[in-house]
N, CA, C and O atoms as a GROMACS GRO file, in nm:
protein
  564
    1UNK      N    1  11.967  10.359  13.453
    1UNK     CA    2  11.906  10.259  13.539
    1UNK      C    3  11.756  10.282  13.540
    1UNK      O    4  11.700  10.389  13.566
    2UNK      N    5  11.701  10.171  13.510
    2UNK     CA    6  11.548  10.195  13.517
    2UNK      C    7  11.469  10.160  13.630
    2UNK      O    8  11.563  10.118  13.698
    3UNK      N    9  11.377  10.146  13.699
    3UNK     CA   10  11.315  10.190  13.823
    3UNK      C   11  11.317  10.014  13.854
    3UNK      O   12  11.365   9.956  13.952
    4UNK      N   13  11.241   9.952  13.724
    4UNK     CA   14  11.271   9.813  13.753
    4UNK      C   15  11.374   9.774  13.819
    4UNK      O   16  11.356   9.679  13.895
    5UNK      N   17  11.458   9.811  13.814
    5UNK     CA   18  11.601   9.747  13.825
    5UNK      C   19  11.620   9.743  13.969
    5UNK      O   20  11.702   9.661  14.011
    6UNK      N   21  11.561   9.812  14.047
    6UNK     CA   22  11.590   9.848  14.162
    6UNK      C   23  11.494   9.761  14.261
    6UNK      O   24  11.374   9.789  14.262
    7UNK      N   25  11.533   9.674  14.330
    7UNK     CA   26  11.509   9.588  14.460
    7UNK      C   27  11.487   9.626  14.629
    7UNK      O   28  11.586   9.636  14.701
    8UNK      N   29  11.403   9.639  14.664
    8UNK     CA   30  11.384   9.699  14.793
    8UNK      C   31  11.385   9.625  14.918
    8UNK      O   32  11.270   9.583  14.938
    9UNK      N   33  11.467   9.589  15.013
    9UNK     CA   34  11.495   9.524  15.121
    9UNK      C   35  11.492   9.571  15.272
    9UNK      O   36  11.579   9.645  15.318
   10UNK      N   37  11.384   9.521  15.348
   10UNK     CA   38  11.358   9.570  15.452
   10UNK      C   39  11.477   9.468  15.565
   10UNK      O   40  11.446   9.387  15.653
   11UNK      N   41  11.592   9.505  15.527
   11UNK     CA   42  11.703   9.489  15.589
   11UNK      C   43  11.795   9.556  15.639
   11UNK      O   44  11.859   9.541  15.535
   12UNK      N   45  11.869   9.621  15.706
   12UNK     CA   46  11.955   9.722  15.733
   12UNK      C   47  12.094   9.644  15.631
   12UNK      O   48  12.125   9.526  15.617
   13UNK      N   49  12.138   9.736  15.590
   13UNK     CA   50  12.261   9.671  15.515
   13UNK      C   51  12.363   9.646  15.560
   13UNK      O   52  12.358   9.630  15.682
   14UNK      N   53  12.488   9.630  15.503
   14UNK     CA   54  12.614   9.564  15.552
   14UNK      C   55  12.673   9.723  15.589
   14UNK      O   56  12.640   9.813  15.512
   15UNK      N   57  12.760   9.753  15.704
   15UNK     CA   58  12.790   9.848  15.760
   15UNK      C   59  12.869   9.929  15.668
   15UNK      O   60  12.854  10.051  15.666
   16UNK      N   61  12.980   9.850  15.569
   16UNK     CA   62  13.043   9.908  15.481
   16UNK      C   63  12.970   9.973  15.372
   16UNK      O   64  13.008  10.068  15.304
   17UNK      N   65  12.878   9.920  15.367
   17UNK     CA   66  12.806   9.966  15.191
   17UNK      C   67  12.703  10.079  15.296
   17UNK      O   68  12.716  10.199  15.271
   18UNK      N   69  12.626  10.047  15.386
   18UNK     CA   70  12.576  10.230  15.475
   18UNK      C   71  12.654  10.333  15.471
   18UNK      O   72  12.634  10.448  15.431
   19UNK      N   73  12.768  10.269  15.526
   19UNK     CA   74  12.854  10.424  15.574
   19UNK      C   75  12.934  10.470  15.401
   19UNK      O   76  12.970  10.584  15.372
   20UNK      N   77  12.944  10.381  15.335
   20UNK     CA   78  12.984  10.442  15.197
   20UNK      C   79  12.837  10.538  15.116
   20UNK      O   80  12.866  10.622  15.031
   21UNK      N   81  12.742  10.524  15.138
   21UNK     CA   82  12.607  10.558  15.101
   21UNK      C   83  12.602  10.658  15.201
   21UNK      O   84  12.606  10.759  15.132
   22UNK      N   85  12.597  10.698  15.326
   22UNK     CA   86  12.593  10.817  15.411
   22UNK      C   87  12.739  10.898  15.407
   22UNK      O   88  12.746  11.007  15.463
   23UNK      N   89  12.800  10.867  15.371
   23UNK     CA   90  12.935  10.937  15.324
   23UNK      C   91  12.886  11.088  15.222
   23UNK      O   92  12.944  11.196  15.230
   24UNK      N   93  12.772  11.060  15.134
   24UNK     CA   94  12.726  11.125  15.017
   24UNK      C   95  12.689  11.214  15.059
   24UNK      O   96  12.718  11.323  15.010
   25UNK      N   97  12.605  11.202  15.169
   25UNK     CA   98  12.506  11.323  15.207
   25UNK      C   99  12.626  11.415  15.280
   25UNK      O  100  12.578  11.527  15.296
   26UNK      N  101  12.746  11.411  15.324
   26UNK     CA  102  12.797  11.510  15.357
   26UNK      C  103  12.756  11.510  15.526
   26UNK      O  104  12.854  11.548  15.589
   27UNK      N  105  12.636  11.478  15.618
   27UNK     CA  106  12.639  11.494  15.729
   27UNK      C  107  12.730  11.426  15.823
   27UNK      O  108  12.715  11.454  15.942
   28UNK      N  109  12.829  11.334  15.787
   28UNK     CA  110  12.889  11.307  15.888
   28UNK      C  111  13.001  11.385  15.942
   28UNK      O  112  13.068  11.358  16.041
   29UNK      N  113  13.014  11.494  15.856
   29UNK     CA  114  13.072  11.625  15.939
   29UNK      C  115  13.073  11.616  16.047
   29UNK      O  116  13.152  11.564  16.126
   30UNK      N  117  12.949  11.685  16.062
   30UNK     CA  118  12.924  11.707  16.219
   30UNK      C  119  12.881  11.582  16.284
   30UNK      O  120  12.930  11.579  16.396
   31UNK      N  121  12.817  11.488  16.263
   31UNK     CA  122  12.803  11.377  16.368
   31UNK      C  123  12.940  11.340  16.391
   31UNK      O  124  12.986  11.347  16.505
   32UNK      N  125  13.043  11.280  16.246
   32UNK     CA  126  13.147  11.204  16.332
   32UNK      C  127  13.119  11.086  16.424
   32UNK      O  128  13.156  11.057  16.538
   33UNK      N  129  13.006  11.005  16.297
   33UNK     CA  130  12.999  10.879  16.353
   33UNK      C  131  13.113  10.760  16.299
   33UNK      O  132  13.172  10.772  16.192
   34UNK      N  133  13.130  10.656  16.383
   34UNK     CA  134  13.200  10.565  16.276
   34UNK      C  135  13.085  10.473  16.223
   34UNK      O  136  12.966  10.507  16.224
   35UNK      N  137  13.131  10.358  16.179
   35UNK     CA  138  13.071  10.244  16.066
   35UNK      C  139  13.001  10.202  16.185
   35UNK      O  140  12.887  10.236  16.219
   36UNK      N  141  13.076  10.128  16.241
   36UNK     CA  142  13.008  10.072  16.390
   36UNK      C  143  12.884  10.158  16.430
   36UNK      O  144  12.783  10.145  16.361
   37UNK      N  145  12.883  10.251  16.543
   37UNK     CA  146  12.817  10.383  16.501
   37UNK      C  147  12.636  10.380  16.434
   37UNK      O  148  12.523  10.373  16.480
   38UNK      N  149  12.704  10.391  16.294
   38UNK     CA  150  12.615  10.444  16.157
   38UNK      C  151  12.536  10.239  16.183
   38UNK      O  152  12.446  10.226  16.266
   39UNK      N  153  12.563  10.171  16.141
   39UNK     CA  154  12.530  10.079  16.165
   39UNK      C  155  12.425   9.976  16.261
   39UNK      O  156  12.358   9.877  16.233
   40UNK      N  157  12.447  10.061  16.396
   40UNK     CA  158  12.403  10.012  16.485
   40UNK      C  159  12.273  10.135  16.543
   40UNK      O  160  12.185  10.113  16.626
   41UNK      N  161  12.296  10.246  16.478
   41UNK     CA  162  12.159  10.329  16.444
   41UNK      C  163  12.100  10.288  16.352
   41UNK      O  164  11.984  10.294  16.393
   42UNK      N  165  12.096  10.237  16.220
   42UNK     CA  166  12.024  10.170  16.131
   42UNK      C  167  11.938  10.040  16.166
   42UNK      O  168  11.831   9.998  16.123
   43UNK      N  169  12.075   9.971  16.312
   43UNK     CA  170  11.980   9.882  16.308
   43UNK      C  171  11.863   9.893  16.414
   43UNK      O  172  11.752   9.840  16.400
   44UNK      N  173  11.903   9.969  16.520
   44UNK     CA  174  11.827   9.960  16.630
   44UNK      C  175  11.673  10.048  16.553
   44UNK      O  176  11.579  10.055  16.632
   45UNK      N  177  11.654  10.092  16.454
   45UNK     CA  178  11.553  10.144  16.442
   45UNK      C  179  11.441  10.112  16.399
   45UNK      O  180  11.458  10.028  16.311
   46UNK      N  181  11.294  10.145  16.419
   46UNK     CA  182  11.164  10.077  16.375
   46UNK      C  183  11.154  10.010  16.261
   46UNK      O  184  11.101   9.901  16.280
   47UNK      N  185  11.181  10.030  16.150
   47UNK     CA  186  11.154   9.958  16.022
   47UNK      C  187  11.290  10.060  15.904
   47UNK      O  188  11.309  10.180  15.886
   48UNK      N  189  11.340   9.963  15.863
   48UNK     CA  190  11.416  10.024  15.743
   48UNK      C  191  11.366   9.939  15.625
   48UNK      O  192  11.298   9.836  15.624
   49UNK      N  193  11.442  10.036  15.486
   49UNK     CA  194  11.404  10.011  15.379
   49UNK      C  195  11.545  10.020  15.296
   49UNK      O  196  11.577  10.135  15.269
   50UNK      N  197  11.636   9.917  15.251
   50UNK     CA  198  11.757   9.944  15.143
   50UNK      C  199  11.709   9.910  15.003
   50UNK      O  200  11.632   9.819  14.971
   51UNK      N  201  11.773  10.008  14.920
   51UNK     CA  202  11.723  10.018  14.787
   51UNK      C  203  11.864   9.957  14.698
   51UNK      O  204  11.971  10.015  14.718
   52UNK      N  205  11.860   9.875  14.629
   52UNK     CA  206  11.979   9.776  14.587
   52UNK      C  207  11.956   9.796  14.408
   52UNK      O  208  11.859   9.755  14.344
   53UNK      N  209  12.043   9.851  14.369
   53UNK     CA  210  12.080   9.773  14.180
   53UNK      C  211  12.184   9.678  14.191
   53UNK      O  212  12.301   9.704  14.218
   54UNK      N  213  12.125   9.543  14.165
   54UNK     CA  214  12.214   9.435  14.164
   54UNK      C  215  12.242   9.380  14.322
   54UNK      O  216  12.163   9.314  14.391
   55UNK      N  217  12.410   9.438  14.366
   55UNK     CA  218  12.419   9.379  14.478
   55UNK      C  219  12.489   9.559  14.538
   55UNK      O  220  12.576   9.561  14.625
   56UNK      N  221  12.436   9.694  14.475
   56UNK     CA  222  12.491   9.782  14.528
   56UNK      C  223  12.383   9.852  14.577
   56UNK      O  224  12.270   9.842  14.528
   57UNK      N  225  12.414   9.932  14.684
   57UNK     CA  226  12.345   9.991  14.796
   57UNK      C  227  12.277  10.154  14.728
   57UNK      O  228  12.340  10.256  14.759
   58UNK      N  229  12.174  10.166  14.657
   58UNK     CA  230  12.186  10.321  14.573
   58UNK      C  231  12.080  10.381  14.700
   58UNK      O  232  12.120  10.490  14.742
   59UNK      N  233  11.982  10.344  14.753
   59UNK     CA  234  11.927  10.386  14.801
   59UNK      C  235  11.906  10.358  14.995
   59UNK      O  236  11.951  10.252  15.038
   60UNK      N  237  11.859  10.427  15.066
   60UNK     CA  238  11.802  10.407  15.227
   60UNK      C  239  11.644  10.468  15.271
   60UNK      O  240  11.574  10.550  15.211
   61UNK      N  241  11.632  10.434  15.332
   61UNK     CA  242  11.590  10.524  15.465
   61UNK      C  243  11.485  10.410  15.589
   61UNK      O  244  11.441  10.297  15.573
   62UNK      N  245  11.478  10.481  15.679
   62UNK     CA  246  11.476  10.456  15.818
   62UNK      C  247  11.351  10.513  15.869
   62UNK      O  248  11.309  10.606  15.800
   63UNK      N  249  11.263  10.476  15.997
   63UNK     CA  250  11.200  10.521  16.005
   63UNK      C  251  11.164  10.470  16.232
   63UNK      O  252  11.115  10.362  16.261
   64UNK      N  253  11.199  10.562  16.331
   64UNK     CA  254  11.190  10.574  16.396
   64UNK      C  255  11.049  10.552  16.490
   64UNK      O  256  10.977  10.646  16.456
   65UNK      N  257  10.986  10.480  16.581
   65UNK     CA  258  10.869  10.526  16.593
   65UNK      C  259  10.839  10.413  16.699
   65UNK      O  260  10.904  10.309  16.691
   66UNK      N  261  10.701  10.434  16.844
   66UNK     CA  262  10.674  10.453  16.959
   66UNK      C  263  10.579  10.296  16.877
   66UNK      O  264  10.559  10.200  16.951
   67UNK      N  265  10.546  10.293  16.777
   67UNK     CA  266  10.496  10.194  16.720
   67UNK      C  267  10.329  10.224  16.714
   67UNK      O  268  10.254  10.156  16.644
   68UNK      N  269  10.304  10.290  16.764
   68UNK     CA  270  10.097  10.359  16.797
   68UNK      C  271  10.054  10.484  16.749
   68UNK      O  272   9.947  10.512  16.696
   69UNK      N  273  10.168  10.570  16.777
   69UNK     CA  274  10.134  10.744  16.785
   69UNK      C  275  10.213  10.794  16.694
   69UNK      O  276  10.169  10.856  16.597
   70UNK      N  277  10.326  10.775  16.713
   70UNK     CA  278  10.445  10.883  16.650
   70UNK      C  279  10.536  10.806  16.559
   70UNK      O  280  10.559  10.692  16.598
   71UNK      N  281  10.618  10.859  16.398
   71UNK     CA  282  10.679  10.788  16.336
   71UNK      C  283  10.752  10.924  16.305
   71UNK      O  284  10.691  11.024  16.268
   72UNK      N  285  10.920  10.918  16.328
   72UNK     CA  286  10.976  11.022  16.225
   72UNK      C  287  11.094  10.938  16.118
   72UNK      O  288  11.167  10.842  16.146
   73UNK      N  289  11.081  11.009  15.994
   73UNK     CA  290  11.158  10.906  15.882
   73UNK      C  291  11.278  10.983  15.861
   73UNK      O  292  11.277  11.101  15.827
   74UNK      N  293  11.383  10.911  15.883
   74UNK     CA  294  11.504  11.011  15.869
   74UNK      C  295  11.617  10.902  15.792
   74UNK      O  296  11.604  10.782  15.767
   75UNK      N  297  11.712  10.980  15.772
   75UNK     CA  298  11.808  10.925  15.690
   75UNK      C  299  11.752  10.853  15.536
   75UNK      O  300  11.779  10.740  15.497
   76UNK      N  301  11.683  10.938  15.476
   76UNK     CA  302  11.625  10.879  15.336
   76UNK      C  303  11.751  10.939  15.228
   76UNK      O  304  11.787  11.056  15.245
   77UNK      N  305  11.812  10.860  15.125
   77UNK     CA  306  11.893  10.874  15.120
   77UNK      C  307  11.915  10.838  15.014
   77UNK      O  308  11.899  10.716  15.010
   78UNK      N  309  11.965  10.903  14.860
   78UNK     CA  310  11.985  10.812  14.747
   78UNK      C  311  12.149  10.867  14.671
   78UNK      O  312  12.191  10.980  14.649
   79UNK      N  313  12.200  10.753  14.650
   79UNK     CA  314  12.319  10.816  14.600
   79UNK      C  315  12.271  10.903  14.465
   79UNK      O  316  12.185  10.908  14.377
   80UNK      N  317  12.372  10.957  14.508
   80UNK     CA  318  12.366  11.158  14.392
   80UNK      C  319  12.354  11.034  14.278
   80UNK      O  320  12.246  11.007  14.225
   81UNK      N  321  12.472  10.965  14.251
   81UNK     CA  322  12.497  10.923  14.058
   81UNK      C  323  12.333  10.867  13.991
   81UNK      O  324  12.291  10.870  13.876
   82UNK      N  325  12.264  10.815  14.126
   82UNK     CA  326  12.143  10.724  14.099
   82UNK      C  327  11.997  10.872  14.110
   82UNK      O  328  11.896  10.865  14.039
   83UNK      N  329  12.012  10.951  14.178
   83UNK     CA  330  11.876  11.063  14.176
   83UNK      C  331  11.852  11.100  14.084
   83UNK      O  332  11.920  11.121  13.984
   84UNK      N  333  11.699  11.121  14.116
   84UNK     CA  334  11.625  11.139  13.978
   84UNK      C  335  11.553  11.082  13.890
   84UNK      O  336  11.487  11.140  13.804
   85UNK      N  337  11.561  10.923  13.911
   85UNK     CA  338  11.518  10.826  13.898
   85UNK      C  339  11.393  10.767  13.953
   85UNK      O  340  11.360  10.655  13.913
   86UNK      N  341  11.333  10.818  14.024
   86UNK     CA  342  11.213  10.782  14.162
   86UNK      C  343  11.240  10.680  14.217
   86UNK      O  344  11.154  10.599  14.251
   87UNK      N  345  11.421  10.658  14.246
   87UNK     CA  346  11.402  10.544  14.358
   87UNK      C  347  11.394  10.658  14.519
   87UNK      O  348  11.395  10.596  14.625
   88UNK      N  349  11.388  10.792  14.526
   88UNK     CA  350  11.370  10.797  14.664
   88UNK      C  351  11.213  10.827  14.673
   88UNK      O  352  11.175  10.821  14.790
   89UNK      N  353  11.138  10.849  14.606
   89UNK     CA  354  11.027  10.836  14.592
   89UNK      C  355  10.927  10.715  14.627
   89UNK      O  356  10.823  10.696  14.691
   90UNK      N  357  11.031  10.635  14.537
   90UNK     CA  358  10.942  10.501  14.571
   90UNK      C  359  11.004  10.452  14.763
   90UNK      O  360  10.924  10.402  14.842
   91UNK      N  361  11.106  10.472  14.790
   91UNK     CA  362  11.165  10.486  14.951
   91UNK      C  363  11.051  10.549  15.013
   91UNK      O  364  10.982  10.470  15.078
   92UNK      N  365  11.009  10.678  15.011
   92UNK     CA  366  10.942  10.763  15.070
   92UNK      C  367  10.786  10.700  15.060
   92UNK      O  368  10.722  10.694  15.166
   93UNK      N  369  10.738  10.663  14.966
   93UNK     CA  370  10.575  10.568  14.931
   93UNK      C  371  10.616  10.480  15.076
   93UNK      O  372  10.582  10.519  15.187
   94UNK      N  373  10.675  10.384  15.057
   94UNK     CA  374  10.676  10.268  15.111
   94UNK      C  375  10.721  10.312  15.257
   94UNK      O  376  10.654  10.256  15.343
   95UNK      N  377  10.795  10.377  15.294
   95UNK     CA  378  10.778  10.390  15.443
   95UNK      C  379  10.690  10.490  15.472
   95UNK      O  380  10.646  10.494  15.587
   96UNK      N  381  10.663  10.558  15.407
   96UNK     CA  382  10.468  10.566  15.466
   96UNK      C  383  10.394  10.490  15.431
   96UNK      O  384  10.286  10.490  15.490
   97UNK      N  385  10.412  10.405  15.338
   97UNK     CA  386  10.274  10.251  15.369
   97UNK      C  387  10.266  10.199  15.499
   97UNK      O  388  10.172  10.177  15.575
   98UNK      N  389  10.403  10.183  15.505
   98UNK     CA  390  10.422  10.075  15.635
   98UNK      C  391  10.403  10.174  15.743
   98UNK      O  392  10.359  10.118  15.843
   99UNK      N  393  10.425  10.327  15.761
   99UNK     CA  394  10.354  10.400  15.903
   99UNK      C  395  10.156  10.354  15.856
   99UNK      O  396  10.082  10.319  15.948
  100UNK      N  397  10.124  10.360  15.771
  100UNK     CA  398   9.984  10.372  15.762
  100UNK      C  399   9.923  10.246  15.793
  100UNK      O  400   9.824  10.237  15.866
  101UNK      N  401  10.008  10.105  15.713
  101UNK     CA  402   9.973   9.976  15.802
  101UNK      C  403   9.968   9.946  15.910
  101UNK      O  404   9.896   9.852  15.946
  102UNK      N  405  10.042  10.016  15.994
  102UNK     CA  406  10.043   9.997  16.164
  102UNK      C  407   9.975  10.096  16.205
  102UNK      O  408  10.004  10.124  16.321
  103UNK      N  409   9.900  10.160  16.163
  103UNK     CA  410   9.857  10.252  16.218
  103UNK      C  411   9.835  10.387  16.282
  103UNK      O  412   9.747  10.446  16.345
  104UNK      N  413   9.950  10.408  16.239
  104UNK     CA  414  10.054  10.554  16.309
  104UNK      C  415   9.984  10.658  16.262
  104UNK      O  416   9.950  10.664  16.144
  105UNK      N  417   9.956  10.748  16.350
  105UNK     CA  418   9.859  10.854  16.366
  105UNK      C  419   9.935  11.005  16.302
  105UNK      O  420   9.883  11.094  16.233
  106UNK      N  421  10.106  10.991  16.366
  106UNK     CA  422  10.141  11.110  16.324
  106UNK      C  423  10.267  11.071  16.248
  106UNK      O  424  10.342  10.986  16.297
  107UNK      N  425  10.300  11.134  16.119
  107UNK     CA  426  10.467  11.107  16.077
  107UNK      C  427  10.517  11.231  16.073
  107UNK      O  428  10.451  11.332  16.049
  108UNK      N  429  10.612  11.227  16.091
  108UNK     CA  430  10.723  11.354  16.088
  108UNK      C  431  10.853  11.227  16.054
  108UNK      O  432  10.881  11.113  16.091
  109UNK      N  433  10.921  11.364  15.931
  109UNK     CA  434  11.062  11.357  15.893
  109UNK      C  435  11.155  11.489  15.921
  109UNK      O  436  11.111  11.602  15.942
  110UNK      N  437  11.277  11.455  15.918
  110UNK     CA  438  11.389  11.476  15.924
  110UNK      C  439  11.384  11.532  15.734
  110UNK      O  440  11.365  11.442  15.652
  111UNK      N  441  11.406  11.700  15.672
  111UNK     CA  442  11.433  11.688  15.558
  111UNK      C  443  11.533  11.757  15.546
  111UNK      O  444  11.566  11.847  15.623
  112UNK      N  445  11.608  11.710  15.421
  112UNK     CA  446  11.795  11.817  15.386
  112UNK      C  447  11.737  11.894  15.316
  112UNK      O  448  11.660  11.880  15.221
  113UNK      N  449  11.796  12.021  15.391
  113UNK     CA  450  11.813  12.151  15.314
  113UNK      C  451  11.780  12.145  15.159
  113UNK      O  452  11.843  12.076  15.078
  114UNK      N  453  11.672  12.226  15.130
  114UNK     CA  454  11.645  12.237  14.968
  114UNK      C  455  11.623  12.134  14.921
  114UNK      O  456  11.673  12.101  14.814
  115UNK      N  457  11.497  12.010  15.028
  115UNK     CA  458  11.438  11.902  14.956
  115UNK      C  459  11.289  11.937  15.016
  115UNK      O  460  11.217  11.840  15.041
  116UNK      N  461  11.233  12.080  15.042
  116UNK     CA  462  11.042  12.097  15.089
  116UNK      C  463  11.008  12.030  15.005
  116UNK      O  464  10.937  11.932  15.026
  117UNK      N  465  11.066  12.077  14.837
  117UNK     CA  466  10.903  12.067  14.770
  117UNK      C  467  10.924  11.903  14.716
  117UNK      O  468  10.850  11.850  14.633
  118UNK      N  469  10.975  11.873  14.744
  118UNK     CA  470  10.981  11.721  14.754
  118UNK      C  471  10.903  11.658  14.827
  118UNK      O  472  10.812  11.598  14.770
  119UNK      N  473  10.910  11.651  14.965
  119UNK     CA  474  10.853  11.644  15.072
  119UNK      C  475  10.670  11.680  15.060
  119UNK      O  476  10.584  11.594  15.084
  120UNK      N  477  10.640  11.815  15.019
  120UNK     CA  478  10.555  11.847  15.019
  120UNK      C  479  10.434  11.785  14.938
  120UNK      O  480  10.315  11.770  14.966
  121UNK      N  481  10.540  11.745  14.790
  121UNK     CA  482  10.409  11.608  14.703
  121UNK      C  483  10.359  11.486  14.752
  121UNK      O  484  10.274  11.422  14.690
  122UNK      N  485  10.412  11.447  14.874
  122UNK     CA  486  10.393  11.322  14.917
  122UNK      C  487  10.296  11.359  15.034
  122UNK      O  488  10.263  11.258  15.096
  123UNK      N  489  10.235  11.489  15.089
  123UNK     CA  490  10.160  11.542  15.167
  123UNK      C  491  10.224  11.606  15.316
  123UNK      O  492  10.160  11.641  15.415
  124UNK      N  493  10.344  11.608  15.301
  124UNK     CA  494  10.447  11.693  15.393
  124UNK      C  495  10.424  11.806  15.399
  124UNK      O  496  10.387  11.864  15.297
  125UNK      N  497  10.441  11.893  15.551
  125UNK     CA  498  10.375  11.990  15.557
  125UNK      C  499  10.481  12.090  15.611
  125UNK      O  500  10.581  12.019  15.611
  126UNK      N  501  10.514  12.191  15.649
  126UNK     CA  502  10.545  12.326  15.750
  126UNK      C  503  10.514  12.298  15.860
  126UNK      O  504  10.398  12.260  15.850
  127UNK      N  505  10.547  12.291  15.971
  127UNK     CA  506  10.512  12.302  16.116
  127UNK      C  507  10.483  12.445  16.116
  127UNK      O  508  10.552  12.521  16.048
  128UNK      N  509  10.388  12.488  16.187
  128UNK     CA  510  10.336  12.631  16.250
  128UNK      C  511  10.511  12.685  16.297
  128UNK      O  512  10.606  12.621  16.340
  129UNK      N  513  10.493  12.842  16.260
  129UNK     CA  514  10.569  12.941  16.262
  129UNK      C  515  10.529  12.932  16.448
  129UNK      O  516  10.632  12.897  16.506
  130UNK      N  517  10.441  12.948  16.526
  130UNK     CA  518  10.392  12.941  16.642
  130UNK      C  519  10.406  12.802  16.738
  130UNK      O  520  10.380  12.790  16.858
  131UNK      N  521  10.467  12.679  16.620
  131UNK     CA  522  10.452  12.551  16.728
  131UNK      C  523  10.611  12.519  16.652
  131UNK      O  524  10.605  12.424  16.575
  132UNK      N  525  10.722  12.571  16.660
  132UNK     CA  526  10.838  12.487  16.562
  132UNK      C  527  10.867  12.356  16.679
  132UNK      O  528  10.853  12.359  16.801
  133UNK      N  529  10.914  12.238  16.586
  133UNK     CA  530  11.021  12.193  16.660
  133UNK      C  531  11.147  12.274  16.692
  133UNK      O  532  11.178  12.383  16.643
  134UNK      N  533  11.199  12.220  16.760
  134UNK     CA  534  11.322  12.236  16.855
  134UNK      C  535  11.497  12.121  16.815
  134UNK      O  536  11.468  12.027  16.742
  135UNK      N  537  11.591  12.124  16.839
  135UNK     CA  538  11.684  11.994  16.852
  135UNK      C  539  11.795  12.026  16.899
  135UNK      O  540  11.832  12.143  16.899
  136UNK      N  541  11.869  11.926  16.947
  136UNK     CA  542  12.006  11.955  16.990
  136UNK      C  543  12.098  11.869  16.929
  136UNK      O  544  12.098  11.747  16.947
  137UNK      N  545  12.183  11.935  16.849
  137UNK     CA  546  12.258  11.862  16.765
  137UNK      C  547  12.392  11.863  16.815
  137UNK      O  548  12.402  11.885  16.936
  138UNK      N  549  12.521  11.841  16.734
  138UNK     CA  550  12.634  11.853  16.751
  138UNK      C  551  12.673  12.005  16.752
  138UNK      O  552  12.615  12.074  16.668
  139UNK      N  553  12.759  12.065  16.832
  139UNK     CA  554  12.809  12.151  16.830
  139UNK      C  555  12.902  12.218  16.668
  139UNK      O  556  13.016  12.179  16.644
  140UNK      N  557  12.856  12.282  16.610
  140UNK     CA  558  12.983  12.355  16.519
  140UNK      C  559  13.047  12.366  16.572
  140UNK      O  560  12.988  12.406  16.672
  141UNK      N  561  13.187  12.361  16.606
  141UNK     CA  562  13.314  12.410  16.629
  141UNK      C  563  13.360  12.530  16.502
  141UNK      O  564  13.471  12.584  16.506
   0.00000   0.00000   0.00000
């Protein structure tokens, strides 16, 4: 698949083709969201971005934010068969265009395990050893 090929839609997608696309990443372990759920977090959020070959869902992500000050981008997301390709790259450009068009002063993401130096080419940083975030997630059982 070539980069062309790939269509970018600032739409939240159809609930079935999300939750088959967040299925990949393995986190719904522990959330244990349903479709409904997964869906209705996609939509309620600041600006999304779906990444489409043809009429299939290869790519996401989402981007949270106060609309002035603060933006965090989470759920960026490319199916495994499709990575590698720079469609999450080109995901990651574009929802920081759109924090930088509005103006947003600070971005913070959400990154999976063993994706820093990913993160880090696009100007992603370390939080201070002295200032970490914090979160409260789902319980492991």
């Amino acid at each position: 698949m070539s980069q062309s090929a790939i269509a970018y839609h600032e739409q939240p997608p159809p609930a079935t083709d999300y939750g088959r696309l967040f299925e990949t990443t393995g986190w719904n372990t522990s959330y244990q969201a349903s479709l409904q759920e997964l869906h209705q977090a996609i939509s309620d959020s600041w600006y999304v971005l779906s990444a489409y070959e043809n009429d299939r869902l290869v790519g996401f992500g989402r981007i949270i934010s106060d609309g002035v000050l603060y933006a965090l981008i989470c759920d960026l997301i490319v199916n495994p068969a499709c990575q590698g390709q720079g469609i999450g790259s080109a995901l990651l450009a574009k929802l920081i265009e759109h924090c930088h068009s509005k103006g947003i002063r600070v971005i913070w993401l959400f990154a999976a395990k063993g994706k820093r130096s990913f993160y880090k080419k696009f100007g992603f940083h370390e939080r201070p050893i002295d200032a970490p975030g914090m979160q409260m997630a789902p319980s492991q059982d």
